[in-house]
PDB file of N, CA, C and O in Angstrom:
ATOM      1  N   UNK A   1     114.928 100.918 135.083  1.00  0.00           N
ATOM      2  CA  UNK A   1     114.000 100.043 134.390  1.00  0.00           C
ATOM      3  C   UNK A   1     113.547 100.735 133.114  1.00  0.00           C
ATOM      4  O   UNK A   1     113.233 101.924 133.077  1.00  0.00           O
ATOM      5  N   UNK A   2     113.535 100.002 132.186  1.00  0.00           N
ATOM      6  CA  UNK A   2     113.449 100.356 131.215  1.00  0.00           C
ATOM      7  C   UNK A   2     111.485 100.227 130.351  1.00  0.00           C
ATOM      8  O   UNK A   2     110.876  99.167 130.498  1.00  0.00           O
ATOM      9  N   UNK A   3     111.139 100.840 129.938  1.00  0.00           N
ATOM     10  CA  UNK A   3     109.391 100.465 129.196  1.00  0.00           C
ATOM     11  C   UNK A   3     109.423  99.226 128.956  1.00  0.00           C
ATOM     12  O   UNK A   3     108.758  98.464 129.657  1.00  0.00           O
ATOM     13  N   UNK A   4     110.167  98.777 127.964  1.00  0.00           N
ATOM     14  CA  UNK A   4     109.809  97.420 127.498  1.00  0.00           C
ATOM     15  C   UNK A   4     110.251  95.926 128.400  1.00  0.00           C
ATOM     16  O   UNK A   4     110.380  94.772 127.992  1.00  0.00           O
ATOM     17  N   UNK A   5     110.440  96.635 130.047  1.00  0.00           N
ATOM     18  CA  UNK A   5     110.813  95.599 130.462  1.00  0.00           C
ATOM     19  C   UNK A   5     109.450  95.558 131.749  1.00  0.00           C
ATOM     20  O   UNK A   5     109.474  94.966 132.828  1.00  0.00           O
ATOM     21  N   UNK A   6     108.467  96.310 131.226  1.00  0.00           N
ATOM     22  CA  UNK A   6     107.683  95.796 132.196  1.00  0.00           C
ATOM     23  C   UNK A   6     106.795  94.933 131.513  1.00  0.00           C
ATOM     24  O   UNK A   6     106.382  95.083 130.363  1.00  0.00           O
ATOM     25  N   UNK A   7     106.491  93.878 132.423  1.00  0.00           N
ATOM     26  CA  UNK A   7     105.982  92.595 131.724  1.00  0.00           C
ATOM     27  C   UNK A   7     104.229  92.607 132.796  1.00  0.00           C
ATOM     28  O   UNK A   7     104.089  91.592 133.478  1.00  0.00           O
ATOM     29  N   UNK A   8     103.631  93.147 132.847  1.00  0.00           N
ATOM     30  CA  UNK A   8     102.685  93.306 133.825  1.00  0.00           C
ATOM     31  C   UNK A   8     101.854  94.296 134.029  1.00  0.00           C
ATOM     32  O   UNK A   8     102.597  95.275 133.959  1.00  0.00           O
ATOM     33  N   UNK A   9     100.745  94.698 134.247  1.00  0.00           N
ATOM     34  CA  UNK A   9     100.243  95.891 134.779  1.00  0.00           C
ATOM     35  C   UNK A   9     100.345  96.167 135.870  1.00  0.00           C
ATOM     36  O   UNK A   9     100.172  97.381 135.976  1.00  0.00           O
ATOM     37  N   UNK A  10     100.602  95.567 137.098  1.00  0.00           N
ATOM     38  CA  UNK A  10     101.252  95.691 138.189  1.00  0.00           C
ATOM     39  C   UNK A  10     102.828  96.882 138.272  1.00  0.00           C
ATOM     40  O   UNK A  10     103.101  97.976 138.765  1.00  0.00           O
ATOM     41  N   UNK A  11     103.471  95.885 137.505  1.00  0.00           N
ATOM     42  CA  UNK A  11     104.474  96.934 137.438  1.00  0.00           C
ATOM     43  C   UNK A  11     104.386  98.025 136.726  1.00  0.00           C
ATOM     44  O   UNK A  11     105.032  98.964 137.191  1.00  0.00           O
ATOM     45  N   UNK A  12     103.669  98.281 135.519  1.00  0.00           N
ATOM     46  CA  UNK A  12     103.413  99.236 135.610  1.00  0.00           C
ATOM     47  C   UNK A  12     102.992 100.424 136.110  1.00  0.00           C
ATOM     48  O   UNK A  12     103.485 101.549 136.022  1.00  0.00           O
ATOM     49  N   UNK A  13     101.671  99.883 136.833  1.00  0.00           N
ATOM     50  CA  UNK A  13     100.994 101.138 137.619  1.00  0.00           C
ATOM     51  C   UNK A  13     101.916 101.302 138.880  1.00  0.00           C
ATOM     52  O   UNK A  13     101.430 101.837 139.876  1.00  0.00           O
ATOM     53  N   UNK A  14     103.005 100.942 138.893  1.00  0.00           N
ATOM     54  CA  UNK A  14     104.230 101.006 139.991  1.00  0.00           C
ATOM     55  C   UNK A  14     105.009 101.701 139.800  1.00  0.00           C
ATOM     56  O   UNK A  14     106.025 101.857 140.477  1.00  0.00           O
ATOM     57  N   UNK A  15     104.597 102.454 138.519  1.00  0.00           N
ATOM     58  CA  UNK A  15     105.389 103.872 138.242  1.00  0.00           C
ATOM     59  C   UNK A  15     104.896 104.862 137.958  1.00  0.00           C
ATOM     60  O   UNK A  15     104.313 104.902 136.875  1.00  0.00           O
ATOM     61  N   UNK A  16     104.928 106.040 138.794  1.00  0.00           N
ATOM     62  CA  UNK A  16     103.693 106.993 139.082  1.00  0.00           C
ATOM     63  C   UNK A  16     103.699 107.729 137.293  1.00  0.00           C
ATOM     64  O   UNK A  16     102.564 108.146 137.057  1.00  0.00           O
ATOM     65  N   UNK A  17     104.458 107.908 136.339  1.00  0.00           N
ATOM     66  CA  UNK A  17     104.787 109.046 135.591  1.00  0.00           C
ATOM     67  C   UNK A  17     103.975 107.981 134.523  1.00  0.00           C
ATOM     68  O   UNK A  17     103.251 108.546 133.703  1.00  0.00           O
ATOM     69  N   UNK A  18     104.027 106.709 134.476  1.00  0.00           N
ATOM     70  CA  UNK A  18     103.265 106.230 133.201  1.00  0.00           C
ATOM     71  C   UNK A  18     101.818 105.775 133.882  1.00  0.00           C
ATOM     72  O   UNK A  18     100.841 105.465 133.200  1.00  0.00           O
ATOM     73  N   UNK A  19     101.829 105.782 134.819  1.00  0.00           N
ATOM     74  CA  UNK A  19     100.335 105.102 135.249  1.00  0.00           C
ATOM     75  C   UNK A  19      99.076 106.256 134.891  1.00  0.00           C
ATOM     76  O   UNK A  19      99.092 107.477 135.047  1.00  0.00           O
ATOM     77  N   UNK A  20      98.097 105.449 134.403  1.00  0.00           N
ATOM     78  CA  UNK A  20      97.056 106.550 133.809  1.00  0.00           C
ATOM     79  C   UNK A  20      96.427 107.110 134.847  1.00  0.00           C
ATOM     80  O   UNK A  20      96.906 106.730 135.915  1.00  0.00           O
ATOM     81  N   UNK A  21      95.749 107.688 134.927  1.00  0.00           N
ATOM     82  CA  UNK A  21      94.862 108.664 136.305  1.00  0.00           C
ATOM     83  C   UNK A  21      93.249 107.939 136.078  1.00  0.00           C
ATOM     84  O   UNK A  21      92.449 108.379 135.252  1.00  0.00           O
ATOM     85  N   UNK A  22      93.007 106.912 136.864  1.00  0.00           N
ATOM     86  CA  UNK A  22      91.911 106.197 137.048  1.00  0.00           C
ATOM     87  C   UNK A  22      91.727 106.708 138.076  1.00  0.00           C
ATOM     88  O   UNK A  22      92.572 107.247 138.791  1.00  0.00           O
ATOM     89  N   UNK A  23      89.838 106.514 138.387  1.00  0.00           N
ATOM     90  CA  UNK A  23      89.357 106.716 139.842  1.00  0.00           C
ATOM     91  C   UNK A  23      89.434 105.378 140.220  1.00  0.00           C
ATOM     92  O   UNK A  23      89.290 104.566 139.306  1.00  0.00           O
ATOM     93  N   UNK A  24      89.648 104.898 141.482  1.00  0.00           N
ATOM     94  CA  UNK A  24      89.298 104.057 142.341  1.00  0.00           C
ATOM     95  C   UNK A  24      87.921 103.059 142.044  1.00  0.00           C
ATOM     96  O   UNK A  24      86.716 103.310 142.036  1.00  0.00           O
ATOM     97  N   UNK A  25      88.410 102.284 141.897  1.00  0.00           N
ATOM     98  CA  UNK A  25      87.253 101.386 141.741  1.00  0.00           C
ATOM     99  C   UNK A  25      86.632 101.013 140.240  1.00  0.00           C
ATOM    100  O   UNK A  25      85.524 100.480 140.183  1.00  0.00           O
ATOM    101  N   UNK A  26      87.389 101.312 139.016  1.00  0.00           N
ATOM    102  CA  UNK A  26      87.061 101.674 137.776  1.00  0.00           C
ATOM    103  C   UNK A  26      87.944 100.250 137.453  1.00  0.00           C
ATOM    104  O   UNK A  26      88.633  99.560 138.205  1.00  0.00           O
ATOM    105  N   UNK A  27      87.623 100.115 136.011  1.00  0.00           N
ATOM    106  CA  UNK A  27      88.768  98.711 135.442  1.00  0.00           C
ATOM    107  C   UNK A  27      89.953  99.703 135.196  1.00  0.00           C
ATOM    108  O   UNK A  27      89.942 100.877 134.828  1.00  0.00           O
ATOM    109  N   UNK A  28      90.778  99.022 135.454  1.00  0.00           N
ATOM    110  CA  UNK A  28      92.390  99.457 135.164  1.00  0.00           C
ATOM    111  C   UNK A  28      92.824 100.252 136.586  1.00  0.00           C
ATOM    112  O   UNK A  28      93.822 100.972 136.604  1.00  0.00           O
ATOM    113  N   UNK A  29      92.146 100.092 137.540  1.00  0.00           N
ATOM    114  CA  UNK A  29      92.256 100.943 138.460  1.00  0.00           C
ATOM    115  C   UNK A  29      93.432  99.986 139.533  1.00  0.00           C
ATOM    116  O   UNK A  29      93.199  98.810 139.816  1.00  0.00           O
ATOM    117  N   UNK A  30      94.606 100.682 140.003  1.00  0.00           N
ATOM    118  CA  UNK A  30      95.241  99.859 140.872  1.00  0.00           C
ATOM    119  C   UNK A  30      94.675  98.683 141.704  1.00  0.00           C
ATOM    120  O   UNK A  30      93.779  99.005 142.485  1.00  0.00           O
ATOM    121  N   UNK A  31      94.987  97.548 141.682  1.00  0.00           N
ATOM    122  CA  UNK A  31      95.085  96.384 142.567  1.00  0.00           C
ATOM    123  C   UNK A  31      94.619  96.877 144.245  1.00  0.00           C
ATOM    124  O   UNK A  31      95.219  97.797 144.802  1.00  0.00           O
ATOM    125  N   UNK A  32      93.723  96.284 144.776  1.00  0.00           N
ATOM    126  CA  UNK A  32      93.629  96.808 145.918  1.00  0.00           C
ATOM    127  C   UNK A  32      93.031  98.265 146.308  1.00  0.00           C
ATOM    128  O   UNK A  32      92.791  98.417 147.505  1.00  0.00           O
ATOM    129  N   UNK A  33      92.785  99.262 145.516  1.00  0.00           N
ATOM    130  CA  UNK A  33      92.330 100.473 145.704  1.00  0.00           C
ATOM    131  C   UNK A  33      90.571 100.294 146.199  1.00  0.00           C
ATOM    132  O   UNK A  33      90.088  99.164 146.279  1.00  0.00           O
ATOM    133  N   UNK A  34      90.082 101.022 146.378  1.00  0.00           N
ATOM    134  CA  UNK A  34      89.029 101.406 147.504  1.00  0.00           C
ATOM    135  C   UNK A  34      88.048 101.602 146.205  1.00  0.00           C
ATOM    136  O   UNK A  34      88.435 102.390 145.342  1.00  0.00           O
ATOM    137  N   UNK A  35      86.817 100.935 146.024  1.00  0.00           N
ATOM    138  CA  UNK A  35      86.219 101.282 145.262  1.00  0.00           C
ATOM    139  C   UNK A  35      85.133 102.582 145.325  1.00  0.00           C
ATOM    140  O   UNK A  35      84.214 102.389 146.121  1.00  0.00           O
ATOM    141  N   UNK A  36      85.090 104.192 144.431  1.00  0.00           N
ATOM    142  CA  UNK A  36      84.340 104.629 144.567  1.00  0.00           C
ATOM    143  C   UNK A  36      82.791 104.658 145.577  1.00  0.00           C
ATOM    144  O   UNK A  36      81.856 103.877 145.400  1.00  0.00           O
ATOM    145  N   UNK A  37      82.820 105.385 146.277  1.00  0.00           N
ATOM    146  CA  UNK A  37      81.415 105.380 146.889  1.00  0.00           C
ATOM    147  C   UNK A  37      80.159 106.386 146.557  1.00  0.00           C
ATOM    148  O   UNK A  37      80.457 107.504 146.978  1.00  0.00           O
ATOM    149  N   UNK A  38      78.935 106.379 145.985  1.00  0.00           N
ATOM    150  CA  UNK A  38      78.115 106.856 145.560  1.00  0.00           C
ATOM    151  C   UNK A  38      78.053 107.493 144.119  1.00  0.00           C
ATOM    152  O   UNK A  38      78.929 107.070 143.365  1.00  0.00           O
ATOM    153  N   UNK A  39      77.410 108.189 143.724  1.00  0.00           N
ATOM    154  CA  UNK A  39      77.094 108.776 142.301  1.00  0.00           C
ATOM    155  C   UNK A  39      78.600 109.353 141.885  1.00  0.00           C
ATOM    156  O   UNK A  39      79.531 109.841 142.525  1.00  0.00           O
ATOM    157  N   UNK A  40      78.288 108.954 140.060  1.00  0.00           N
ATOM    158  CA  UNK A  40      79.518 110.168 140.054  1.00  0.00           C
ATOM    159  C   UNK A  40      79.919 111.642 139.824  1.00  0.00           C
ATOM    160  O   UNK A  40      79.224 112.192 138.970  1.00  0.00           O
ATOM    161  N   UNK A  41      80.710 112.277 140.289  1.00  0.00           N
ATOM    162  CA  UNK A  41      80.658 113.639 140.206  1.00  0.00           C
ATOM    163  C   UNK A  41      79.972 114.153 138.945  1.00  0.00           C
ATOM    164  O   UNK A  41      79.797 113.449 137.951  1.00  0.00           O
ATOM    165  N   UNK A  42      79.632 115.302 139.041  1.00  0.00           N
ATOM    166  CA  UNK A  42      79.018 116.067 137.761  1.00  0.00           C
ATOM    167  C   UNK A  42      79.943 116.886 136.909  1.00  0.00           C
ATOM    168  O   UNK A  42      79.627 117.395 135.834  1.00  0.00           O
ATOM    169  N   UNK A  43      81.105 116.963 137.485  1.00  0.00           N
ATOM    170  CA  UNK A  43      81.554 118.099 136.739  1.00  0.00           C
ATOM    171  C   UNK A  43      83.083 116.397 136.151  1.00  0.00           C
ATOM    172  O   UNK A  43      83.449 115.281 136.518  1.00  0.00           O
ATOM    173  N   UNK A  44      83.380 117.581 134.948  1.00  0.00           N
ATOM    174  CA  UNK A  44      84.571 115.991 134.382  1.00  0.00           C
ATOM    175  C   UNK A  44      85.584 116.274 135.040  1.00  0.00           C
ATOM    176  O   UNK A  44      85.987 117.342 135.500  1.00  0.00           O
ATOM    177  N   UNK A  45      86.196 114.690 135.075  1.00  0.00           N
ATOM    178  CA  UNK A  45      87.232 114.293 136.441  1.00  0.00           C
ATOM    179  C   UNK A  45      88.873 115.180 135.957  1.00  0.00           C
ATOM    180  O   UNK A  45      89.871 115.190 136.677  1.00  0.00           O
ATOM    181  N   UNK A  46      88.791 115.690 134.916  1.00  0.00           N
ATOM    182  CA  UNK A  46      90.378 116.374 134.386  1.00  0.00           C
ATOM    183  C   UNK A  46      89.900 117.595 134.024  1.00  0.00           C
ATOM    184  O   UNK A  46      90.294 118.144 132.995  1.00  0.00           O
ATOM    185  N   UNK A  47      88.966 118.162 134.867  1.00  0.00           N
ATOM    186  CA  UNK A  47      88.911 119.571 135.357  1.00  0.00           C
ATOM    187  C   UNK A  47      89.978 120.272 135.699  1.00  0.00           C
ATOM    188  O   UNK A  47      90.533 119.844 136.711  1.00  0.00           O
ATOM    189  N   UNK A  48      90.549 121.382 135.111  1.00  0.00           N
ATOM    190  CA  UNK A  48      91.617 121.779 135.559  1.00  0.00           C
ATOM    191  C   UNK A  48      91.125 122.912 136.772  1.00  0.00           C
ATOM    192  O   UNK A  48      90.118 123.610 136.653  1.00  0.00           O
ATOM    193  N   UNK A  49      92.130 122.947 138.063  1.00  0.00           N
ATOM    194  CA  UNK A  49      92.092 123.379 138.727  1.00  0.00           C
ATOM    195  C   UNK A  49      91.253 124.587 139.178  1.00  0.00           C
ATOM    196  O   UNK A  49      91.212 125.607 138.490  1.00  0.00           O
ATOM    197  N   UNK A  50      90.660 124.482 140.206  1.00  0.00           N
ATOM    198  CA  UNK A  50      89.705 126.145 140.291  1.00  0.00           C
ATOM    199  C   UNK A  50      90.642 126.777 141.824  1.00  0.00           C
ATOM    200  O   UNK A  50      91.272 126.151 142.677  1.00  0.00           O
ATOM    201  N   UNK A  51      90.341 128.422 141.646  1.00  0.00           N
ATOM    202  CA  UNK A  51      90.729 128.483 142.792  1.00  0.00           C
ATOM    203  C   UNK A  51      89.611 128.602 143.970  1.00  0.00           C
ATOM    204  O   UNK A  51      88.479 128.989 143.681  1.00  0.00           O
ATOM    205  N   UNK A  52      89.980 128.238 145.376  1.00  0.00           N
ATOM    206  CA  UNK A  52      88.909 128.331 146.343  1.00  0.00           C
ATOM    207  C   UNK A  52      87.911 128.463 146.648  1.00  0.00           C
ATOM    208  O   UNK A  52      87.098 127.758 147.246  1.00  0.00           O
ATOM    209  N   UNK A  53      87.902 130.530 145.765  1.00  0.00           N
ATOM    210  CA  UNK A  53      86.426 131.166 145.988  1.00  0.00           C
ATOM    211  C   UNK A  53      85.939 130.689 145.181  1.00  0.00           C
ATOM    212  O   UNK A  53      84.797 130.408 145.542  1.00  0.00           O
ATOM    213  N   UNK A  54      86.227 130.217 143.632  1.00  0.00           N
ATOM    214  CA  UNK A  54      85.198 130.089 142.528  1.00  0.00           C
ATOM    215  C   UNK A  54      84.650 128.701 143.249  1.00  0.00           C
ATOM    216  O   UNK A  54      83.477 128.809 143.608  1.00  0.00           O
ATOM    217  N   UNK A  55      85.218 127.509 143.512  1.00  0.00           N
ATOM    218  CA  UNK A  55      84.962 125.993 143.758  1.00  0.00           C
ATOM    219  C   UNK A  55      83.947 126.842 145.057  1.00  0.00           C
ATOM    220  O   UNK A  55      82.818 126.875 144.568  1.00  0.00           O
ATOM    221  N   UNK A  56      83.911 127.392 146.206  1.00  0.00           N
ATOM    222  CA  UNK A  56      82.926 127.639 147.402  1.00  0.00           C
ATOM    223  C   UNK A  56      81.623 128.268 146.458  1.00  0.00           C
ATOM    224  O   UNK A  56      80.449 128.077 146.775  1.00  0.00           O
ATOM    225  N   UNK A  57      81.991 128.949 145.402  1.00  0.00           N
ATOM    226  CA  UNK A  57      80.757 129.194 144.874  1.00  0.00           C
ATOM    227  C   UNK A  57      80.321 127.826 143.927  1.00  0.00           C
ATOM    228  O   UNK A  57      79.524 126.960 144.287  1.00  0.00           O
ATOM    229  N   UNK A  58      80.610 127.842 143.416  1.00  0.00           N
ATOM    230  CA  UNK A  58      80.045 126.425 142.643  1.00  0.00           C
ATOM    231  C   UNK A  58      79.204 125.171 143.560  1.00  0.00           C
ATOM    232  O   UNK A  58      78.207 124.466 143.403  1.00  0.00           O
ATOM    233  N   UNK A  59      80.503 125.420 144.821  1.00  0.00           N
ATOM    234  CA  UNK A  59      79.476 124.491 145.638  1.00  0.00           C
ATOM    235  C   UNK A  59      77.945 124.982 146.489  1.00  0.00           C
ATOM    236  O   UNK A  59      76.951 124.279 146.670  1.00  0.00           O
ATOM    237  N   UNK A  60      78.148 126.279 146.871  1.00  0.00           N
ATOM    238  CA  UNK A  60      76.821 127.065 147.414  1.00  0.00           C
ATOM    239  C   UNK A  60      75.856 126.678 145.921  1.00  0.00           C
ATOM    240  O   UNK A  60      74.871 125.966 146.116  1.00  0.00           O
ATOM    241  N   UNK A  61      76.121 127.115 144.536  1.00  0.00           N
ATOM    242  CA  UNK A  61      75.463 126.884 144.076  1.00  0.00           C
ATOM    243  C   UNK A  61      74.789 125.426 143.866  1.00  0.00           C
ATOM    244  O   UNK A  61      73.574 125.237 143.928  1.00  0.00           O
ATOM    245  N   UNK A  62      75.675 124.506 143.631  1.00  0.00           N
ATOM    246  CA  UNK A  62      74.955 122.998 143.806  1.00  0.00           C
ATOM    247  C   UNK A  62      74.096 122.939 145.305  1.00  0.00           C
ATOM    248  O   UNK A  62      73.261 122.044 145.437  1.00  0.00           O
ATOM    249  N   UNK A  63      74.283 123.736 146.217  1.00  0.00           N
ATOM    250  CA  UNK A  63      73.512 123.463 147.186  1.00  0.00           C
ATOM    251  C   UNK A  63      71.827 123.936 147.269  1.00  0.00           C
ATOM    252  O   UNK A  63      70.780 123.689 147.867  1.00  0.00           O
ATOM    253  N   UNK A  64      72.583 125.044 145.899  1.00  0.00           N
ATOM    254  CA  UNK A  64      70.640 126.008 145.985  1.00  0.00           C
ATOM    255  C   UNK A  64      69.971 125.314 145.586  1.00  0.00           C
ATOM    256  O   UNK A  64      68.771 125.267 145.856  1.00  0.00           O
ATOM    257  N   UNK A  65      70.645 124.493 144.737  1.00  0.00           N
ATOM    258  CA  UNK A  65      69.921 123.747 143.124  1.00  0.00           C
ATOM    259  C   UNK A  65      69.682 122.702 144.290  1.00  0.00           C
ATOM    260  O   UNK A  65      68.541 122.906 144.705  1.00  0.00           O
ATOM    261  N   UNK A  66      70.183 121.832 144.882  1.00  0.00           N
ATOM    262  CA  UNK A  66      69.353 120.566 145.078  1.00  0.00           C
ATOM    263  C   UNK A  66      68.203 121.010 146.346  1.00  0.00           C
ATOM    264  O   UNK A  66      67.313 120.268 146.762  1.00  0.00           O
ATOM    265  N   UNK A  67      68.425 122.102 146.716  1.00  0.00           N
ATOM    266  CA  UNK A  67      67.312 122.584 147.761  1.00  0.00           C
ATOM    267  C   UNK A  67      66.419 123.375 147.354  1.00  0.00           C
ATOM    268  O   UNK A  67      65.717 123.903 148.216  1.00  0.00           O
ATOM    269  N   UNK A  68      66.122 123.764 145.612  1.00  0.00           N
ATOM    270  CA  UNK A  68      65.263 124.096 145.262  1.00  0.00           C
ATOM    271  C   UNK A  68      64.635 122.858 144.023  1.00  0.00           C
ATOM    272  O   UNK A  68      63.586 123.019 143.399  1.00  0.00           O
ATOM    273  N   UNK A  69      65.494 121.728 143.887  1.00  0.00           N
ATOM    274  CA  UNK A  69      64.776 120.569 143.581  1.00  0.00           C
ATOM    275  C   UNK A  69      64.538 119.543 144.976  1.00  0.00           C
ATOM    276  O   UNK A  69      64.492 118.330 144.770  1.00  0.00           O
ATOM    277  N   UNK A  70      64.444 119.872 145.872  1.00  0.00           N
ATOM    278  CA  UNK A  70      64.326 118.823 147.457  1.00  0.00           C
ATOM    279  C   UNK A  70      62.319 119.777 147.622  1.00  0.00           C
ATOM    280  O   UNK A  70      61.290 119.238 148.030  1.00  0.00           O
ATOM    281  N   UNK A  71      62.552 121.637 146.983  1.00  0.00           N
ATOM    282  CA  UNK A  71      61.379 121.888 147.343  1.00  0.00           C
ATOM    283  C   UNK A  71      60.555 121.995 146.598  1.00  0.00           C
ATOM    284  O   UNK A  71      59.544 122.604 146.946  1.00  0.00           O
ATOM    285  N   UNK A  72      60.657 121.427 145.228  1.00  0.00           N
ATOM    286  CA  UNK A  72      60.187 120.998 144.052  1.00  0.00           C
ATOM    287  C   UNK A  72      59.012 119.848 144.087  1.00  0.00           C
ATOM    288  O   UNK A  72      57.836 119.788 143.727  1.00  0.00           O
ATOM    289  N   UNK A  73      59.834 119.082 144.633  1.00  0.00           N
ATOM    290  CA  UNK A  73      59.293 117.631 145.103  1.00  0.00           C
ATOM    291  C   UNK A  73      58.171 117.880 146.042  1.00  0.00           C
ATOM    292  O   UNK A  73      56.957 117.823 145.842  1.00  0.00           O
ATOM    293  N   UNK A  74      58.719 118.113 146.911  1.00  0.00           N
ATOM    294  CA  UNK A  74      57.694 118.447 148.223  1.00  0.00           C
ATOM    295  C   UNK A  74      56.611 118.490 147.485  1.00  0.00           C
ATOM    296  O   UNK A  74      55.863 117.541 147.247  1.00  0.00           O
ATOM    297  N   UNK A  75      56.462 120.130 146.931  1.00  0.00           N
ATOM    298  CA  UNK A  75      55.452 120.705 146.550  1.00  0.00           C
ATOM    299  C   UNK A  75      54.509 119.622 145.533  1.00  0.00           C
ATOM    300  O   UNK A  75      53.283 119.554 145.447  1.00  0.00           O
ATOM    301  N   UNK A  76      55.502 118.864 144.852  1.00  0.00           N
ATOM    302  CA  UNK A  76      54.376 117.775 143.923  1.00  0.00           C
ATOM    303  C   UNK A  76      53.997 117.129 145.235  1.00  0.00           C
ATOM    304  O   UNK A  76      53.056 117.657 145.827  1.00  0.00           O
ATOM    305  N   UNK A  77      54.382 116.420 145.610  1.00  0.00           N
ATOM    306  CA  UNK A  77      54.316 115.243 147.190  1.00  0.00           C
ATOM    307  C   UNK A  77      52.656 116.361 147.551  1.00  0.00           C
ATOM    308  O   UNK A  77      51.569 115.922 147.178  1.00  0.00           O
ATOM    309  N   UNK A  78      52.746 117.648 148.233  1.00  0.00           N
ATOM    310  CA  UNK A  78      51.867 118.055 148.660  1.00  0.00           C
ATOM    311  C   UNK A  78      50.323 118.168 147.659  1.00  0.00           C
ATOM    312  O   UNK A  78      49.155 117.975 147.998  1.00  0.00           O
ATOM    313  N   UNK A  79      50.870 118.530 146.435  1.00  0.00           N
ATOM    314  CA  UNK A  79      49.563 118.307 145.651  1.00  0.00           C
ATOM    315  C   UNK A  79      49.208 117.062 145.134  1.00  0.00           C
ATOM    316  O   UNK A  79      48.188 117.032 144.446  1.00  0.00           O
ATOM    317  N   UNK A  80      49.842 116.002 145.320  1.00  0.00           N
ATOM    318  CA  UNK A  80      49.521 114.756 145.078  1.00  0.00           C
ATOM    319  C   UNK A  80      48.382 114.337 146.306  1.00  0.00           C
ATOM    320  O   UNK A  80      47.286 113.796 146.165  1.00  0.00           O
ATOM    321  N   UNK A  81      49.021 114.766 147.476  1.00  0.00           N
ATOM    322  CA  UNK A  81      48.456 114.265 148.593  1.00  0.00           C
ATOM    323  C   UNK A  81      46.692 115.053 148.635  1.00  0.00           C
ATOM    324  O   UNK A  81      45.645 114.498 148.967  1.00  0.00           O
ATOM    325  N   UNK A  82      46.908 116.530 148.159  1.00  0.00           N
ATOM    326  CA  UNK A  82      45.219 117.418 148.218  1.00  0.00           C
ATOM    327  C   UNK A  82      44.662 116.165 147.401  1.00  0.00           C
ATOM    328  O   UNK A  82      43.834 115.402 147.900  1.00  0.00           O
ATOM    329  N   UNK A  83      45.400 115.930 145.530  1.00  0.00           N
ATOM    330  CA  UNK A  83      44.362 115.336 145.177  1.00  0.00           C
ATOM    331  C   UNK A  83      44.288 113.986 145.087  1.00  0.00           C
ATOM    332  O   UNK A  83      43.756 113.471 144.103  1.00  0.00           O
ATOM    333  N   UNK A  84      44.763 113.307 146.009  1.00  0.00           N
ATOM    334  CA  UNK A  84      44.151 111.869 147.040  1.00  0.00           C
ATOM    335  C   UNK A  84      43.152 112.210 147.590  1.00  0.00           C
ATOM    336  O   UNK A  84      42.110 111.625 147.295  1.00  0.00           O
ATOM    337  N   UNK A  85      43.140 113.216 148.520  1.00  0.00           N
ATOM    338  CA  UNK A  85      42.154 113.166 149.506  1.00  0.00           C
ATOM    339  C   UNK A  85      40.892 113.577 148.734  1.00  0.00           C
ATOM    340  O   UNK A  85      39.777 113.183 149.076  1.00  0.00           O
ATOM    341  N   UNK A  86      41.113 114.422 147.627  1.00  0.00           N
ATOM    342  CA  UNK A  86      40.025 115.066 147.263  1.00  0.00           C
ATOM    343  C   UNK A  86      39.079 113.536 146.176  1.00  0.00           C
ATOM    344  O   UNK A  86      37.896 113.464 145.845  1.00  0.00           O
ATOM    345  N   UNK A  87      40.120 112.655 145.938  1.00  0.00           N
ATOM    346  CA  UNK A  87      39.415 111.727 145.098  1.00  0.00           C
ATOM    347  C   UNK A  87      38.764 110.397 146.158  1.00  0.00           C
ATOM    348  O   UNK A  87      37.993 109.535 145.737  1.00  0.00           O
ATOM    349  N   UNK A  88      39.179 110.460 147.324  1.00  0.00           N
ATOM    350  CA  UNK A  88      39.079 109.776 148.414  1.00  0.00           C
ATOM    351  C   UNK A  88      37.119 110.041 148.832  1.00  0.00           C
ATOM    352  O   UNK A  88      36.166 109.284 149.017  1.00  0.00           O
ATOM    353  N   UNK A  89      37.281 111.177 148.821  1.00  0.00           N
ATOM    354  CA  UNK A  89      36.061 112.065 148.809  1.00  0.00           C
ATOM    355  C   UNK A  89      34.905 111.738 148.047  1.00  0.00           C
ATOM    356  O   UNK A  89      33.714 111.590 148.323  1.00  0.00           O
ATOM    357  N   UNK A  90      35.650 111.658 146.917  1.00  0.00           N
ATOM    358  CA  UNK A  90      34.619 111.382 145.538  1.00  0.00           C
ATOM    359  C   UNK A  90      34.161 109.925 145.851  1.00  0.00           C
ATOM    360  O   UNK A  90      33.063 109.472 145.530  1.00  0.00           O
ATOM    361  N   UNK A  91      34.899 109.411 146.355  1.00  0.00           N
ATOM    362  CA  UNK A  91      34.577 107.844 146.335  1.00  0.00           C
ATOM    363  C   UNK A  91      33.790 107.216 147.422  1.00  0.00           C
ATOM    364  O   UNK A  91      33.206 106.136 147.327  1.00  0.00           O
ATOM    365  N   UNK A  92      33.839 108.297 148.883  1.00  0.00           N
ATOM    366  CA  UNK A  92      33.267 108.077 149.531  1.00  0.00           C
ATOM    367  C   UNK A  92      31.614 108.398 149.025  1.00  0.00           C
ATOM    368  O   UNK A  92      30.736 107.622 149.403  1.00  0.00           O
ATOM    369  N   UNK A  93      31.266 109.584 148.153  1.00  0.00           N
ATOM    370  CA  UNK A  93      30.394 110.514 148.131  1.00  0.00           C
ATOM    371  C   UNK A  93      29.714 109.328 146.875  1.00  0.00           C
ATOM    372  O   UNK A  93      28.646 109.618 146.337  1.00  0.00           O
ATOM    373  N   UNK A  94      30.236 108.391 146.607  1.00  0.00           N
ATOM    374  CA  UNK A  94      29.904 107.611 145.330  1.00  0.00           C
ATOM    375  C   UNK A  94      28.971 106.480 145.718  1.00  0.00           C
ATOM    376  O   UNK A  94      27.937 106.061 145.198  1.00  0.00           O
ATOM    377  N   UNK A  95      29.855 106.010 147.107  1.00  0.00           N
ATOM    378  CA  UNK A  95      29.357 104.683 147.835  1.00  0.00           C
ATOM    379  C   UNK A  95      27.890 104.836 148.333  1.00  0.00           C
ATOM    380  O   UNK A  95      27.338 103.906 148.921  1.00  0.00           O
TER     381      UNK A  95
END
């Protein structure tokens, strides 16, 4: 088969060497493919290859980071909550 005899995007993406590298679920993305599930990655999708140890570190590190923004939060959550109660107070002490 020749390029100019594909008449379709179908047939096209039916040939692994010209079909572009879409994620799943994107426009232009094969017919039938599984659409993406949740956020999208952070790092860009034509990342060239890492080996093992570096990718296990990268990932320990995304793990510190969202568990030192999970205890970030908290900590607002907890001082939000002192100064509720403490304005709760005021309002009682008002009435």
């Amino acid at each position: 088969m020749k390029f100019f005899d594909i008449t379709n995007e179908s047939d096209f993406l039916k040939i692994r060497e010209l079909a572009p590298a879409v994620a799943p679920g994107t426009p232009g993305a094969p017919l039938g493919a599984a659409p993406a599930a949740g956020p999208a990655p952070t790092a860009p999708a034509a990342a060239p290859a890492q080996d093992p140890q570096a990718a296990a570190k990268m990932q320990a590190q995304q793990a510190l980071d969202r568990a030192n923004q999970k205890k970030q939060l908290q900590d607002q959550i907890k001082q939000t909550q002192e100064q509720l109660a403490d304005l709760q107070k005021q309002l009682a002490a008002i009435k």
